[in-house]
C-alpha positions in Angstrom: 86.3 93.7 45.5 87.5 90.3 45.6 88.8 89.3 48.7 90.9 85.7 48.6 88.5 83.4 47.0 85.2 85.6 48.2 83.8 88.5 46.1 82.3 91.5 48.3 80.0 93.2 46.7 80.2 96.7 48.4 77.1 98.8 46.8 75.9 99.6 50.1 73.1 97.4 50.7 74.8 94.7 52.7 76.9 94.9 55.6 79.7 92.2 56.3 81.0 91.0 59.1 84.7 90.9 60.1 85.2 88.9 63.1 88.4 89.5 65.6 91.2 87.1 66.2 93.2 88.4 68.9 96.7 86.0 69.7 97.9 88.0 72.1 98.3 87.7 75.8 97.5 91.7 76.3 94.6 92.6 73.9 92.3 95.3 75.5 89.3 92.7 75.1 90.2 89.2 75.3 93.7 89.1 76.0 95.3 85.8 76.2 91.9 83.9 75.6 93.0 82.4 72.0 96.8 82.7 72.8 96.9 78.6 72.2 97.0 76.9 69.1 93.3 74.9 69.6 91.4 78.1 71.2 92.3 80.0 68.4 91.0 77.6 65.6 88.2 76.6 67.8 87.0 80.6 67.9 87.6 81.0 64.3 85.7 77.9 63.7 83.1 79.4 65.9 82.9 83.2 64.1 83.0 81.4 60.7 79.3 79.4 61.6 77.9 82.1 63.3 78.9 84.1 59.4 82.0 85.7 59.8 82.5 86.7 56.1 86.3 87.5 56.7 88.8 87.0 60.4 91.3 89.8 61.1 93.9 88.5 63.1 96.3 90.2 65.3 99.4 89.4 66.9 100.1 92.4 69.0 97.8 94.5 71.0 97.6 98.5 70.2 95.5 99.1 72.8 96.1 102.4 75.0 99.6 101.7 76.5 100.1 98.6 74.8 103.4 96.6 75.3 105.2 96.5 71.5 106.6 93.0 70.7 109.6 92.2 68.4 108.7 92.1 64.6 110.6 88.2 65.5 107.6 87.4 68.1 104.7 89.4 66.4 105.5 87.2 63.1 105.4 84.2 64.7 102.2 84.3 66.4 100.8 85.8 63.0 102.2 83.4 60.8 101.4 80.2 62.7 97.9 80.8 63.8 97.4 82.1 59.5 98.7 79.0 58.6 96.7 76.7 60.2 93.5 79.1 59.4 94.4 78.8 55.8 94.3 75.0 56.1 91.3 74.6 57.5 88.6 77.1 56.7 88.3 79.0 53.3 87.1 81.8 54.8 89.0 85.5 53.7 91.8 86.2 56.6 93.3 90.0 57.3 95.9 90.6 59.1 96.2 94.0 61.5 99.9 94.9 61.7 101.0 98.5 61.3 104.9 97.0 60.9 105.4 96.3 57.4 108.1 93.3 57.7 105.0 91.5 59.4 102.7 92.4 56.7 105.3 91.0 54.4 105.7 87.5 55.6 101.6 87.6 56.3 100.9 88.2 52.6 103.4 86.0 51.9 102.0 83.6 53.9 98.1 83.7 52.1 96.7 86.2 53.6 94.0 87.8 51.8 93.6 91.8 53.2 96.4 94.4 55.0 94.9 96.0 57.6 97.0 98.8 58.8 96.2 100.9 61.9 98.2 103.6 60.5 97.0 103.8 57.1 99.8 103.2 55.5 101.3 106.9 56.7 103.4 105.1 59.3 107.1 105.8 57.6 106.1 109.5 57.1 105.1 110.0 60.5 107.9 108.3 62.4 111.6 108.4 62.0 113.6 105.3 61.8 115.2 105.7 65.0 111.3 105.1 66.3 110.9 101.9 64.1 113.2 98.6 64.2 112.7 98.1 60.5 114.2 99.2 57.1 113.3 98.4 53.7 110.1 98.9 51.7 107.1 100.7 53.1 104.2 99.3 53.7 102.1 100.6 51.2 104.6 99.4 48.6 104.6 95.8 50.3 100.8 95.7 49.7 101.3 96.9 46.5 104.2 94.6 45.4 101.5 91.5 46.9 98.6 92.7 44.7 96.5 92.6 48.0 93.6 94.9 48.9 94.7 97.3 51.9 91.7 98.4 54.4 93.8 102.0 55.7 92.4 103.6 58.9 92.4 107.2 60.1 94.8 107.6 62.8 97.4 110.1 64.7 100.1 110.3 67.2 98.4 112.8 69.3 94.4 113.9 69.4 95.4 117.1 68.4 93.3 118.4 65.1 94.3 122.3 64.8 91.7 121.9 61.3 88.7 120.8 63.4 88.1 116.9 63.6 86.3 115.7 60.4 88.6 118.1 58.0 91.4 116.4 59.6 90.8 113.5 59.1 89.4 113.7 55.9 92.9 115.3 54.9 95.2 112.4 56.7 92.5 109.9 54.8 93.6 111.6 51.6 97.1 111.4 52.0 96.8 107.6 52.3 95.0 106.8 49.9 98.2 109.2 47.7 100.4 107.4 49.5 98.7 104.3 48.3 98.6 104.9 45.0 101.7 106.2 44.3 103.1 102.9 45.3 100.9 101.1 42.7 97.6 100.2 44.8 94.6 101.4 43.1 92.2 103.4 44.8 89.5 100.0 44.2 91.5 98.1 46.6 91.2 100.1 49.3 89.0 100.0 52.1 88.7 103.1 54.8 88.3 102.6 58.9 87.5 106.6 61.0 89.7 104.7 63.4 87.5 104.8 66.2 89.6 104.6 70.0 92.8 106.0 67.8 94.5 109.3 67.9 90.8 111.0 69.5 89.6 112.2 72.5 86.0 110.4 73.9 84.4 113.6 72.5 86.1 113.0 69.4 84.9 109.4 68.8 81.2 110.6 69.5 81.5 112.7 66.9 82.8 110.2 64.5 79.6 108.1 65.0 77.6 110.9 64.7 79.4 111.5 61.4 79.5 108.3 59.8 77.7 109.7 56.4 80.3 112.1 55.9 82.7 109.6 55.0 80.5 108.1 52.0 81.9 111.3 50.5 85.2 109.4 49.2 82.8 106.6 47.5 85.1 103.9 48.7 84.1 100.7 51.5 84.2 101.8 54.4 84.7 99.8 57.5 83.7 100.8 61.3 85.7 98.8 63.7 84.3 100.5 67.6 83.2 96.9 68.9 84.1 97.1 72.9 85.9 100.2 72.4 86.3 102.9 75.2 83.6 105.1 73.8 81.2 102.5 74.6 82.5 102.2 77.9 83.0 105.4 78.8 79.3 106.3 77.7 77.7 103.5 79.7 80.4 103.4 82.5 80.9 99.5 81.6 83.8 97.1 81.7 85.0 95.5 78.8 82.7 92.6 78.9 79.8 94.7 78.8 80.0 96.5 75.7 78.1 94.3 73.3 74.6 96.1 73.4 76.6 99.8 72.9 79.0 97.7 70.4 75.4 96.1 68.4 74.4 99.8 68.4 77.0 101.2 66.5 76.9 97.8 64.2 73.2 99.1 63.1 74.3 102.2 62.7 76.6 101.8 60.1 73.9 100.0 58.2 72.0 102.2 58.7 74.9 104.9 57.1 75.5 102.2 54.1 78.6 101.4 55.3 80.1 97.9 54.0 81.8 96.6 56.7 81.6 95.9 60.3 84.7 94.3 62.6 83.2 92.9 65.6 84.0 90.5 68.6 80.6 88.8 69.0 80.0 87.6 66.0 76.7 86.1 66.3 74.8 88.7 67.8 76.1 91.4 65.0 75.1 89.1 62.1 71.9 88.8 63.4 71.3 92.2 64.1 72.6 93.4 60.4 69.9 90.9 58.9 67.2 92.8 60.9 68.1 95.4 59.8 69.1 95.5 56.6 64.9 93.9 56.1 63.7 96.6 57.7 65.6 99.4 55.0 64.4 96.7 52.4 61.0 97.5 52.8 61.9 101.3 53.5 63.7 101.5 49.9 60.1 99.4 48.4 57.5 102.2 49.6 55.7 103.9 47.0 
């Protein structure tokens, strides 16, 4: 899949790295930290040495609770921060927006990937009156873009009548329908379990204790759990205390073959991929 200028080869033998760009003042994890123009490029500057293959920014928190912005405000701190990125650095940039006006001016803007919390499913499952835009959806704004969409599992209540993994199996499906039948083909899609959204702690477990089960759809597949409640929960820790539960799940999904990773700390992940993704080297080599 060729992602801006970058081709990512996703025949599950390497992991990438999608670091997090959070300009918000109310993000779960480091709200308000790269709010300002310089901190922002500075981090991204940072993630990109320390081998950030692609930088997912964000411009509105949808943490538990989370305050929602005007599509006016989230644009603007999108849009500016992308800008300047694209500038810079050559590196691939997504954008996470579920609100497809924003993902609009993003694309149009240069960036490379949609990332959509609500896997493109959004316009089915609320009605206008719960949404302060009209027009296409987003699945046919990527579409209209020629973009590649990464679409993540995710409901309005953690209610699965079907049992867990069904469920979401079946609301996976329907995006990627819902995808193509705007025009995006099923190779430019990339699926997140949504971790943290529309489950129960319980429920999260057992997506990381399921991560195979998804290599079903033979499509990328991205886990995105870095500092997430499950890890805090589990190890009653504060946010800034998750990397070592956040580096577990990173080997795990290299472990499962999964292609993708997005990740606060950078560094730490990258260098824990390359371990071990040598160790399952030599494991594939053994007579």
């Amino acid at each position: 899949m060729k992602i801006g200028q970058k081709d990512f080869e996703f025949d599950g033998k390497h992991t990438y790295v999608m670091g997090i760009l959070n300009v918000t003042p109310d993000s779960f994890s480091d709200g308000g930290k790269f709010r300002e123009m310089d901190g922002a490029l500075r981090h991204v500057e940072e993630m990109v040495e320390d081998g950030a293959d692609i930088i997912d920014v964000g411009g509105e928190s949808t943490r538990p609770g989370y305050q929602a912005i005007s599509i006016r405000e989230e644009t603007a701190r999108v849009i500016s921060v992308l800008e300047e990125m694209k500038k810079r650095f050559d590196v691939p940039v997504s954008v996470d927006t579920y609100k497809a006006s924003v993902m609009d001016a993003a694309l149009s803007a240069g960036a490379d990937l949609a990332n959509d919390i609500w896997g493109l499913r959004y316009e089915t499952l609320f009605s206008q009156e719960e949404r302060e835009w009209g027009g296409d959806t987003m699945a046919e704004v990527v579409a209209r873009h020629h973009k590649p969409v990464c679409i993540m599992q995710n409901r309005r209540a953690a209610i699965y009548h079907e049992g867990l993994l069904p469920g979401m199996m079946a609301d996976m499906e329907e995006s990627i329908r819902i995808g193509e039948g705007a025009g995006i083909s099923r190779e430019q899609m990339i699926l997140d379990p949504g971790v943290g959204f529309g489950k129960t702690y319980e429920h999260n477990l057992q997506v990381l204790s399921h991560l195979g089960d998804f290599k079903a759809f033979h499509m990328p597949l991205l886990l995105a759990a870095s500092r997430k409640s499950v890890i805090g929960l589990t190890l009653d820790l504060p946010v800034t205390e998750r990397e070592e539960g956040t580096l577990v799940t990173t080997v795990q999904a290299v472990q499962s073959g999964w292609q993708m990773v997005r990740v606060h700390d950078v560094k730490k992940s990258v260098r824990a991929i390359r371990m071990m993704e040598k160790i399952l080297e030599y494991g594939y080599s053994m007579p």
